[in-house]
MDTraj code that builds the backbone (N, CA, C; nanometers):
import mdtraj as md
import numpy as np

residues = "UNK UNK UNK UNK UNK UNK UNK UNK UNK UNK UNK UNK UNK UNK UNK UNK UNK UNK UNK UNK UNK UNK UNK UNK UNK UNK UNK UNK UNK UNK UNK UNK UNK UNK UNK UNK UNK UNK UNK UNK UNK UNK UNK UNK UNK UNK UNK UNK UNK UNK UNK UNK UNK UNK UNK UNK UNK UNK UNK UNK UNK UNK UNK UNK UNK UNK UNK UNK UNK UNK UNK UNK UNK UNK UNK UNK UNK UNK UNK UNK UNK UNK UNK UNK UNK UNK UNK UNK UNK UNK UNK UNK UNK UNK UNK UNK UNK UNK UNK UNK UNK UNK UNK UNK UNK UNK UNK UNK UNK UNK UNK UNK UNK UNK UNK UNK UNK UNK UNK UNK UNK UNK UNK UNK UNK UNK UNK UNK UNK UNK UNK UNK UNK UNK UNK UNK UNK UNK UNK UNK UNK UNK UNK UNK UNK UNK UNK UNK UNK UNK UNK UNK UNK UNK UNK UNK UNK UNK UNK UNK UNK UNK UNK UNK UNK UNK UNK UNK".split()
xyz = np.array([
    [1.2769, 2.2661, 1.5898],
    [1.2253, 2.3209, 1.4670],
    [1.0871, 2.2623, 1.4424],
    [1.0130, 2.3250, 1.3713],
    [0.8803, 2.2860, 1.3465],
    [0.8437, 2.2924, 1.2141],
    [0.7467, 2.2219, 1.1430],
    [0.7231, 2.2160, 1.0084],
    [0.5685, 2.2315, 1.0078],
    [0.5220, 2.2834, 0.9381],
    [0.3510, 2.2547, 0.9251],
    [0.3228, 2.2523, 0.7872],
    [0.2957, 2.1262, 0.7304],
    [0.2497, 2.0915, 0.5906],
    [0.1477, 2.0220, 0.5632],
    [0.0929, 2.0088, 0.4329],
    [-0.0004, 1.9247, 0.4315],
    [0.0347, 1.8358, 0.3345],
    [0.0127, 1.7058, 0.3134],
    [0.1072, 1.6088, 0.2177],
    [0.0421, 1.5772, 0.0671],
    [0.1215, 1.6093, -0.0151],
    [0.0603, 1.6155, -0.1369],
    [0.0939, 1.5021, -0.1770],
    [0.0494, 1.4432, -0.3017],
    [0.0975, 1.2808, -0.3480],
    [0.1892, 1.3128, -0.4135],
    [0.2891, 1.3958, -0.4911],
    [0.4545, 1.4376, -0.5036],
    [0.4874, 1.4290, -0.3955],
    [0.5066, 1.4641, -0.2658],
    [0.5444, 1.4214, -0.1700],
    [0.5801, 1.2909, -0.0972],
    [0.4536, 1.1937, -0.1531],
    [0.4746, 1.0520, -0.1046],
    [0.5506, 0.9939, -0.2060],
    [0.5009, 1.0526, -0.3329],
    [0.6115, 0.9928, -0.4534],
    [0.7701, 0.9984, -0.4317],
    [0.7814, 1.0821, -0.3866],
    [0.9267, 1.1248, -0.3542],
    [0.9701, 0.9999, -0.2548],
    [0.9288, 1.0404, -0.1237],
    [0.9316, 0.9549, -0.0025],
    [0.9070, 0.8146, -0.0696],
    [0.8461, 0.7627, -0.1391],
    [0.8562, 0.5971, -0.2286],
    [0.9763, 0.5854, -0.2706],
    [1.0095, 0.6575, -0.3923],
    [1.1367, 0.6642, -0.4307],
    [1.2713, 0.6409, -0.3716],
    [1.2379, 0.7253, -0.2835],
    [1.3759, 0.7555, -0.1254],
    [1.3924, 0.5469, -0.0839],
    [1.2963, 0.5541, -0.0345],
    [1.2576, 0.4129, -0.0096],
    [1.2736, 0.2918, -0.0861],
    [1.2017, 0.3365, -0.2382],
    [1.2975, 0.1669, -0.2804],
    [1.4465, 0.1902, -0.3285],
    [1.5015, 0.3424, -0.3039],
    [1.6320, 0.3361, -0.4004],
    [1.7048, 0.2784, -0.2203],
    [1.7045, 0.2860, -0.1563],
    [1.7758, 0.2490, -0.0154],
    [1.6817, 0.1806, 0.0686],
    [1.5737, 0.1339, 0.0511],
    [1.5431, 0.0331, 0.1322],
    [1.5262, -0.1252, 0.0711],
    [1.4507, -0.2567, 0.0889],
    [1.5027, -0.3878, 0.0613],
    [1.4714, -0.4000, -0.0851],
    [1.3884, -0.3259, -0.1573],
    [1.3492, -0.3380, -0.3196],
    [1.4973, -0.2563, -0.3934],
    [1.6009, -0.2536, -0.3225],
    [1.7017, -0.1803, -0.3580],
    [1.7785, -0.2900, -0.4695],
    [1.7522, -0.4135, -0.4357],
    [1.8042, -0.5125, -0.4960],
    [1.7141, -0.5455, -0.6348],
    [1.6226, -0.5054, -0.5935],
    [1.5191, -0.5636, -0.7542],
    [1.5320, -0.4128, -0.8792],
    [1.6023, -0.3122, -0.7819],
    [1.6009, -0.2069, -0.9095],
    [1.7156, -0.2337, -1.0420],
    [1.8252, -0.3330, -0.9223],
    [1.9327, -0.4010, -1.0141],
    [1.9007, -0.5414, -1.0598],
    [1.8041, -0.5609, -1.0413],
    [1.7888, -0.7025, -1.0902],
    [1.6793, -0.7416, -1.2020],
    [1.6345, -0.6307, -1.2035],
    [1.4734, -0.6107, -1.2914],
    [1.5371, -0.5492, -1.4287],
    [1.6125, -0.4682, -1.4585],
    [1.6888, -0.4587, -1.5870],
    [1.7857, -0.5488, -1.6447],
    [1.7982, -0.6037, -1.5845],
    [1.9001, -0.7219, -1.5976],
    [1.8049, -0.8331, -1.6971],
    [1.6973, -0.8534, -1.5886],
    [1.5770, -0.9819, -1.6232],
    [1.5573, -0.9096, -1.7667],
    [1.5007, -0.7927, -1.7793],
    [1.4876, -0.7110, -1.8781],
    [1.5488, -0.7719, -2.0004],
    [1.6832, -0.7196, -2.0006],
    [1.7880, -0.7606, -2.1142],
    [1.7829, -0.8750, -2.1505],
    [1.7955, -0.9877, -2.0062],
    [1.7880, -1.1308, -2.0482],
    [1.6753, -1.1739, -2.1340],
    [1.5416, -1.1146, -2.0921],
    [1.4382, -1.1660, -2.1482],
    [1.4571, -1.1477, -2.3011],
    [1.4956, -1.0072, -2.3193],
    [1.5327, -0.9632, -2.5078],
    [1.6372, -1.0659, -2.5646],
    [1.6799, -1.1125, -2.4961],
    [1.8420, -1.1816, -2.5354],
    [1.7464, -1.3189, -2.5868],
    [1.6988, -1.3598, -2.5072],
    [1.6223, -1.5391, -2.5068],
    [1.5230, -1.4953, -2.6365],
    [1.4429, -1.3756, -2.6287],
    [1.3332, -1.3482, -2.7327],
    [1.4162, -1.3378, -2.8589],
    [1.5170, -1.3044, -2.8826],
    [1.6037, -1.2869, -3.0193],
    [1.6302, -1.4121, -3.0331],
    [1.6875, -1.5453, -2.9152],
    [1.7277, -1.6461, -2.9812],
    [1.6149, -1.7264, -3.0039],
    [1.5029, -1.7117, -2.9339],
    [1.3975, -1.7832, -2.9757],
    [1.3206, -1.7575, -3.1385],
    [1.3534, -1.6243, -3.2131],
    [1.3307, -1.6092, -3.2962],
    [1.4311, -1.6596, -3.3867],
    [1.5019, -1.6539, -3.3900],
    [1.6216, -1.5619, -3.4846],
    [1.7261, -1.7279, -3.4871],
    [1.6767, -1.7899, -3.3654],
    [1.7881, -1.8923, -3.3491],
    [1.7856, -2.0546, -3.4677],
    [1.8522, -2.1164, -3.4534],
    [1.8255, -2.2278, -3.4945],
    [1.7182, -2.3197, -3.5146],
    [1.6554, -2.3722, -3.5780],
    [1.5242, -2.4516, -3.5920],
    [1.4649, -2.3804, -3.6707],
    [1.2962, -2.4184, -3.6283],
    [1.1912, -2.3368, -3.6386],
    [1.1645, -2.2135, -3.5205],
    [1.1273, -2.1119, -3.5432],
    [1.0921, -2.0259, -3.4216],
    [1.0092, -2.0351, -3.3634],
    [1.0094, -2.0342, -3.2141],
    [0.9687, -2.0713, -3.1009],
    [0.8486, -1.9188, -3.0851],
    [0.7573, -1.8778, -3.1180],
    [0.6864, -1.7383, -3.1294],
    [0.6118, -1.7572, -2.9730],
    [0.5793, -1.8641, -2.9405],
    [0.4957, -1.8724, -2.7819],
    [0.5469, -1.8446, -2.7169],
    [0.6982, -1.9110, -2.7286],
    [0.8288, -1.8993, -2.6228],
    [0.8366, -1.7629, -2.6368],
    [0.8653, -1.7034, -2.7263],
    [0.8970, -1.5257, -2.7121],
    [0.8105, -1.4475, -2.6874],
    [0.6787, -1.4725, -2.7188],
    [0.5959, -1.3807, -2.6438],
    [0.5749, -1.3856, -2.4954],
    [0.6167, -1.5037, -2.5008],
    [0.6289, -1.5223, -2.3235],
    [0.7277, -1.4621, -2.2346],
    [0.8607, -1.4704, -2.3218],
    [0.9603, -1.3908, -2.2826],
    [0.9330, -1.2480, -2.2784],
    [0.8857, -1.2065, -2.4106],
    [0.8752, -1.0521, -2.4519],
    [0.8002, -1.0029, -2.3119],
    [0.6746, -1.0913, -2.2515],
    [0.5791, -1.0226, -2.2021],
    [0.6599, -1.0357, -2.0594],
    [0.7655, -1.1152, -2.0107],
    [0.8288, -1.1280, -1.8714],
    [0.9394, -1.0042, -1.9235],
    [0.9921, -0.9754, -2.0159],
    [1.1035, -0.8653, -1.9772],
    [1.0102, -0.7201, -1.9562],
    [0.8824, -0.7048, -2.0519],
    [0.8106, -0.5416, -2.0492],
    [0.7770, -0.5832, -1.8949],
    [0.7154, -0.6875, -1.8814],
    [0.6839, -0.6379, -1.6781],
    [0.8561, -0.6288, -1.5934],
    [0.9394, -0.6705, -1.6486],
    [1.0385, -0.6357, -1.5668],
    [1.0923, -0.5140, -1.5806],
    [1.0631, -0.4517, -1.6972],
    [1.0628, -0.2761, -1.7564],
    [0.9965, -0.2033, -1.6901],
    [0.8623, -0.2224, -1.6606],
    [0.7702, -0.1675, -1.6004],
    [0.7438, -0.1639, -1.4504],
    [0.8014, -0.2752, -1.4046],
    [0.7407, -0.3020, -1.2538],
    [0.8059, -0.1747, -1.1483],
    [0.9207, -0.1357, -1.1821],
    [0.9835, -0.0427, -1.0466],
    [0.8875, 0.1011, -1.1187],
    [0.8343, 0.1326, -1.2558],
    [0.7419, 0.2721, -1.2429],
    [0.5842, 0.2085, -1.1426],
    [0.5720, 0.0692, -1.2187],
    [0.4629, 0.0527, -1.1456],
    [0.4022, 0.0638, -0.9868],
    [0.5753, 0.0241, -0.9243],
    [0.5252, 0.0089, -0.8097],
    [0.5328, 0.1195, -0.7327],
    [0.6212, 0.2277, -0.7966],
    [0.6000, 0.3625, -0.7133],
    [0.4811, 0.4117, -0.7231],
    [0.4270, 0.3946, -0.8877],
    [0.2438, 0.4636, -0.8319],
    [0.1422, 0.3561, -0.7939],
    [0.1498, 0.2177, -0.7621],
    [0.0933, 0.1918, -0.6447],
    [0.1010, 0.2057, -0.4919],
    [0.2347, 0.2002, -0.5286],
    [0.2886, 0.2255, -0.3347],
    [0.2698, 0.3446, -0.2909],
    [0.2235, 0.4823, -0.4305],
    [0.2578, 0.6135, -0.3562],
    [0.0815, 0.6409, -0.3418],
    [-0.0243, 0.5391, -0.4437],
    [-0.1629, 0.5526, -0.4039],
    [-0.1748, 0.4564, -0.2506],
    [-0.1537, 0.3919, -0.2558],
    [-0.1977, 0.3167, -0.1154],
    [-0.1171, 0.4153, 0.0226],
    [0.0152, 0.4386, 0.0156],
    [0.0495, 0.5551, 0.1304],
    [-0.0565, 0.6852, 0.0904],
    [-0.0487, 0.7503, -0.0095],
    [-0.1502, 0.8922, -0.0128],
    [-0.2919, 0.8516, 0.0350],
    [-0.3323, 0.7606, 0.0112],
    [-0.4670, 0.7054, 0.0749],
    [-0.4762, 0.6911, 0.2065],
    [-0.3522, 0.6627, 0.2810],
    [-0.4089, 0.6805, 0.4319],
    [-0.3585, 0.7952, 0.4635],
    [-0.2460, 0.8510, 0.4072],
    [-0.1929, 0.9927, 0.4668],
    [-0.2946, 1.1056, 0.4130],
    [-0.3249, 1.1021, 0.3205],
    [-0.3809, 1.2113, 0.2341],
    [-0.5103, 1.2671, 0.3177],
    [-0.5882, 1.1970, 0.3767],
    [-0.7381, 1.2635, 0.4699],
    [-0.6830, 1.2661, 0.5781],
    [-0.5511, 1.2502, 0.6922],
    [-0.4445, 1.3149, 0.8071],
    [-0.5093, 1.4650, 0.7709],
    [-0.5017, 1.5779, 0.6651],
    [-0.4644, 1.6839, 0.6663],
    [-0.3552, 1.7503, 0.7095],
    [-0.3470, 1.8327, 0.7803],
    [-0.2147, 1.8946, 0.7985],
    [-0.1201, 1.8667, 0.9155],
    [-0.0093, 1.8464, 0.8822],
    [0.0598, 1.7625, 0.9558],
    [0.1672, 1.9124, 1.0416],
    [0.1640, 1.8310, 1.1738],
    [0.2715, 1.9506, 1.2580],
    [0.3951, 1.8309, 1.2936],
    [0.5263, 1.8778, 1.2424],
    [0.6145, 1.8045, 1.2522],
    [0.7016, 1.8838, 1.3431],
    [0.7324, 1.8342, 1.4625],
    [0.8112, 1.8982, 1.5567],
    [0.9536, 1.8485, 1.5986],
    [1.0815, 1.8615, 1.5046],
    [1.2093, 1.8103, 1.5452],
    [1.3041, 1.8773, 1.5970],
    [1.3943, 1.7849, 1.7213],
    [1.4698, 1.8771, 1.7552],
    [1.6370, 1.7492, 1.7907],
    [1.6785, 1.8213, 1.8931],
    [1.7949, 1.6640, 1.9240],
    [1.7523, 1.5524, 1.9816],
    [1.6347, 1.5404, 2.0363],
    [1.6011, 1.4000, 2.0982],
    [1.5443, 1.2879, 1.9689],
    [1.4257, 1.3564, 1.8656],
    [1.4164, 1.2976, 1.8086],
    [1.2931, 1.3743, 1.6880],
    [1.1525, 1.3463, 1.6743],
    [1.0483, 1.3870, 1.5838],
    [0.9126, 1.3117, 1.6575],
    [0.8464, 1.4391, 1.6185],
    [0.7288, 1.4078, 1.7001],
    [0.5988, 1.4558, 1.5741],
    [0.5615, 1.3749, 1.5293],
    [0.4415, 1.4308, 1.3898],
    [0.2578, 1.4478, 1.4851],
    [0.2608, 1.5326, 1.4525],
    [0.1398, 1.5661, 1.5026],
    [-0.0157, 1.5394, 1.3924],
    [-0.0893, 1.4897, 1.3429],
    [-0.2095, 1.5054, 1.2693],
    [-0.3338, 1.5198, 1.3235],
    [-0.4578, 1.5270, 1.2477],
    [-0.5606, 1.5221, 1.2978],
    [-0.6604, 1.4649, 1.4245],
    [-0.5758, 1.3172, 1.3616],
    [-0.5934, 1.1917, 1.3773],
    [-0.4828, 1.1213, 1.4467],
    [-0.3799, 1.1553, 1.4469],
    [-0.2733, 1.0628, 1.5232],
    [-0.1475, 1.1619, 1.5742],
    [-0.0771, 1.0826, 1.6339],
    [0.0315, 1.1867, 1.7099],
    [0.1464, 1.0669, 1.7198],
    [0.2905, 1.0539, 1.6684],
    [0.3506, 0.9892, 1.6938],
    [0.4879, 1.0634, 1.7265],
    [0.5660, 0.9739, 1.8283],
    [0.7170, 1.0328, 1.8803],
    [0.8101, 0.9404, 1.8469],
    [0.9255, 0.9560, 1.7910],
    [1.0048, 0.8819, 1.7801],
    [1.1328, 0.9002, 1.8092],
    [1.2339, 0.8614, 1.8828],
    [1.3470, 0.9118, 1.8532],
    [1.4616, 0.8900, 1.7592],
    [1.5504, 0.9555, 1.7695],
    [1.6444, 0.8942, 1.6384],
    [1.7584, 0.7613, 1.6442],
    [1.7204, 0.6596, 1.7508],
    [1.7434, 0.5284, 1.7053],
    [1.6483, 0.4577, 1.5915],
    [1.5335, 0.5292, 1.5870],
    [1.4344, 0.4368, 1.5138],
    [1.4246, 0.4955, 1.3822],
    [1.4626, 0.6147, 1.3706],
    [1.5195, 0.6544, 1.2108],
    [1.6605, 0.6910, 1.1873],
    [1.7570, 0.5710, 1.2481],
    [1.8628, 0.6631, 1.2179],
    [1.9455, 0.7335, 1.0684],
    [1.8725, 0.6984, 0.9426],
    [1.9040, 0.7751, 0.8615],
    [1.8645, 0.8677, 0.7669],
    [1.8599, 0.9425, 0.6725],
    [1.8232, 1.0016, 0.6092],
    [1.8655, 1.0091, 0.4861],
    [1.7205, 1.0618, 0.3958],
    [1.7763, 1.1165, 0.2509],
    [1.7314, 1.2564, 0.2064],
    [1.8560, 1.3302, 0.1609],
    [1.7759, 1.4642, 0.1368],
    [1.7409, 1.4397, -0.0731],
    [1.5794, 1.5323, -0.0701],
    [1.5702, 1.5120, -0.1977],
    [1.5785, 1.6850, -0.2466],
    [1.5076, 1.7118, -0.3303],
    [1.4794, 1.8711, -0.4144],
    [1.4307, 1.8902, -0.2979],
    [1.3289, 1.8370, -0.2715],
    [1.2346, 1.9321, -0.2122],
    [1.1650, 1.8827, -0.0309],
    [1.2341, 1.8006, -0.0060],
    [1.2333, 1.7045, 0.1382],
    [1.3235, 1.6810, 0.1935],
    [1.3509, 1.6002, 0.3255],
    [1.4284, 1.5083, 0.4234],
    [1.3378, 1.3667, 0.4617],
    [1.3684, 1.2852, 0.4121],
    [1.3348, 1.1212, 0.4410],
    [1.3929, 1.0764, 0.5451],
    [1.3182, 1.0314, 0.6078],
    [1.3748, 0.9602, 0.6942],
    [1.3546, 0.8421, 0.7353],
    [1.4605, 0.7536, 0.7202],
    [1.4421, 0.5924, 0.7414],
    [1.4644, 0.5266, 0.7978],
    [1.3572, 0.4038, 0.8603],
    [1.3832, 0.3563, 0.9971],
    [1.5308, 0.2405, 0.9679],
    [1.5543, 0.2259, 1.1337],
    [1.6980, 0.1271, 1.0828],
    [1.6769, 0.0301, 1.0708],
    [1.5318, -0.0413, 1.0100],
    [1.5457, -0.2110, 1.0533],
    [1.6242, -0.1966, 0.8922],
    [1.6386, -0.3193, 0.8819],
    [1.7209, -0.4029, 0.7753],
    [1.6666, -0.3667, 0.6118],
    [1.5617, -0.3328, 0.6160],
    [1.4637, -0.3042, 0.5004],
    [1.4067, -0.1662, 0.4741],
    [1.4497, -0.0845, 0.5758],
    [1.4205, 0.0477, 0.5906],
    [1.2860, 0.0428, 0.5279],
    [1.2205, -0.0409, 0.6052],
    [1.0916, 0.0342, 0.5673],
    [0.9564, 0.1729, 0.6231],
    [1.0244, 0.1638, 0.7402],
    [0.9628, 0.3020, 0.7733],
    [1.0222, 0.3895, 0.7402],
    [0.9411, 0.5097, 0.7004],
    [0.9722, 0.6141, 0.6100],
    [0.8883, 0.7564, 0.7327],
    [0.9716, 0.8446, 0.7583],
    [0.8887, 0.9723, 0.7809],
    [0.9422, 1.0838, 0.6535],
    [0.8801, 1.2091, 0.6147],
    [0.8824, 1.2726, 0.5038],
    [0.8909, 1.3947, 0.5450],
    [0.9483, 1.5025, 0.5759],
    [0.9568, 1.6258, 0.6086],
    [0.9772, 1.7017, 0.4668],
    [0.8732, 1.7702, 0.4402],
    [0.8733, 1.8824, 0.3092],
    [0.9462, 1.9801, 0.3487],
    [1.0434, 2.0100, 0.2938],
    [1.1188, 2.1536, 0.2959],
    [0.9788, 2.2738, 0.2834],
    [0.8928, 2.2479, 0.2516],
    [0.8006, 2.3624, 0.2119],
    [0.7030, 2.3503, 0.3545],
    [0.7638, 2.3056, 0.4666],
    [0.7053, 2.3186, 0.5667],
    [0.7724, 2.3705, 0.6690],
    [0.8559, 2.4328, 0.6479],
    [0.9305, 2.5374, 0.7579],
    [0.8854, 2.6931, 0.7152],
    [0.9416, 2.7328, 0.8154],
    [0.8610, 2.8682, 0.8151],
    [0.9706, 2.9688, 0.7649],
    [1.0811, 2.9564, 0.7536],
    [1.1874, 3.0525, 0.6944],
    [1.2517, 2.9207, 0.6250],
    [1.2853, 2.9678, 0.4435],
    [1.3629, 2.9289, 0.4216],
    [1.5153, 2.8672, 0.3942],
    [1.5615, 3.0088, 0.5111],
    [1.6942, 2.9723, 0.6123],
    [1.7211, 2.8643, 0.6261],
    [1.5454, 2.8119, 0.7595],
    [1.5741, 2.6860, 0.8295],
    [1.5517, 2.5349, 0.7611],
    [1.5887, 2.5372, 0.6371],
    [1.6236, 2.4405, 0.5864],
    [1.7835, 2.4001, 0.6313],
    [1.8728, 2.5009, 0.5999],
    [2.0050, 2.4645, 0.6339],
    [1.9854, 2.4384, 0.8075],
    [1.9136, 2.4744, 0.8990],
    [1.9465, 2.4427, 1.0112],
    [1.8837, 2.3117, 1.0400],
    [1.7994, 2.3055, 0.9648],
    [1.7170, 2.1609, 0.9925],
    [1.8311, 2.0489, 0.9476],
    [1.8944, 2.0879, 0.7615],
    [1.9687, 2.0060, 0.7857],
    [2.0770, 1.9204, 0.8594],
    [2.1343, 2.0482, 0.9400],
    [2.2511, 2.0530, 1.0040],
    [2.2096, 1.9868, 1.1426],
    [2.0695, 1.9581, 1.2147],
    [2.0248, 1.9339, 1.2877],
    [2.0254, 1.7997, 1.2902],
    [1.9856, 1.7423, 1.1810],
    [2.0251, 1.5862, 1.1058],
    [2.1049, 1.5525, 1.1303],
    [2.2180, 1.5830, 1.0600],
    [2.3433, 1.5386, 1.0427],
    [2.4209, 1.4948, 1.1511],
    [2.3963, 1.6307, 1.2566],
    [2.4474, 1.5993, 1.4161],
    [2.3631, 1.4353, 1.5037],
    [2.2502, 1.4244, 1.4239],
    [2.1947, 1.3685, 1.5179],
    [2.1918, 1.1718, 1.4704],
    [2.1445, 1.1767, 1.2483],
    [2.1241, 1.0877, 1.2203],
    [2.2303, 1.1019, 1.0892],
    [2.2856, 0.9893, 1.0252],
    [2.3283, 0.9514, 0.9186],
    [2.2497, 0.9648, 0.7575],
    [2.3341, 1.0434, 0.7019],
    [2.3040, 1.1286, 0.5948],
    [2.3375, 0.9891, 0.4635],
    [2.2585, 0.9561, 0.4037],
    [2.2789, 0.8596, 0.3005],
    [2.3197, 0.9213, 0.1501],
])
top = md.Topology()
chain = top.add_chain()
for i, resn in enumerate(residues, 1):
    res = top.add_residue(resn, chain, resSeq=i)
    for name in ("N", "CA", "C"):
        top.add_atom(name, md.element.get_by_symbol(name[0]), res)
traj = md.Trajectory(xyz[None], top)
């Protein structure tokens, strides 16, 4: 099957997403609301608690739980400007998959891989992710559904997956 797209930054956003919800930041998406709460919890007793109130102490807190609020939006639109920045001037990408493995074609580069080195996947709305197997899944390839040429061959692409790599 073949895909020919060109990568929009919704696209990498997506593919970020895919990535920290199942690759090693998978742990800080549960751990960063948590810090969150805690921080409100300490900022209430630092106010509210016994003594005099501690106002340094809680703004200090206040300002460690909003970055722990903030950091997983933050880091998808840094992580999805620094990937769109090198993908984004590629232009149009020829993605060629079949049972051996994926072969991305660009302007500028040409890579082959087979499917030990991504053995899994995520399907989103509008893509197939695909993630490498180290421990951290941090390689990511991105196949846009809006890059096949019949919308049929979405179901065959999927089904092409499935036979080949592990569906998350």
């Amino acid at each position: 099957m073949e895909l020919v797209y060109t990568p929009t930054r919704e696209d990498v956003a997506d593919a970020v997403r895919v990535q920290l919800r199942y690759g090693s930041f998978r742990v800080l998406r549960r751990l960063l609301p948590v810090g969150a709460v805690f921080a409100g919890l300490v900022v209430a007793l630092l106010v509210t608690g016994p003594g005099e109130p501690n106002t340094g102490g809680a703004v200090l807190m206040g300002g460690l739980g909003l970055l722990c609020a903030v950091l997983p939006w933050l880091t998808v639109r840094l992580t999805t400007r620094q990937v769109y920045a090198l993908i984004g001037r590629q232009g149009e990408f020829r993605a060629r998959v079949d049972e051996d493995g994926l072969r991305l074609v660009t302007r500028d580069s040409e890579a082959v891989s087979r499917w030990p080195m991504t053995p899994r996947y995520a399907e989103t709305a509008t893509q197939f992710v695909l993630l490498s197997g180290d421990k951290g899944r941090v390689g990511v390839a991105a196949l846009p559904k809006r890059g096949l040429a019949d919308p049929s061959d979405v179901d065959r692409l999927r089904a092409l997956l499935d036979r080949s790599i592990t569906r998350m």
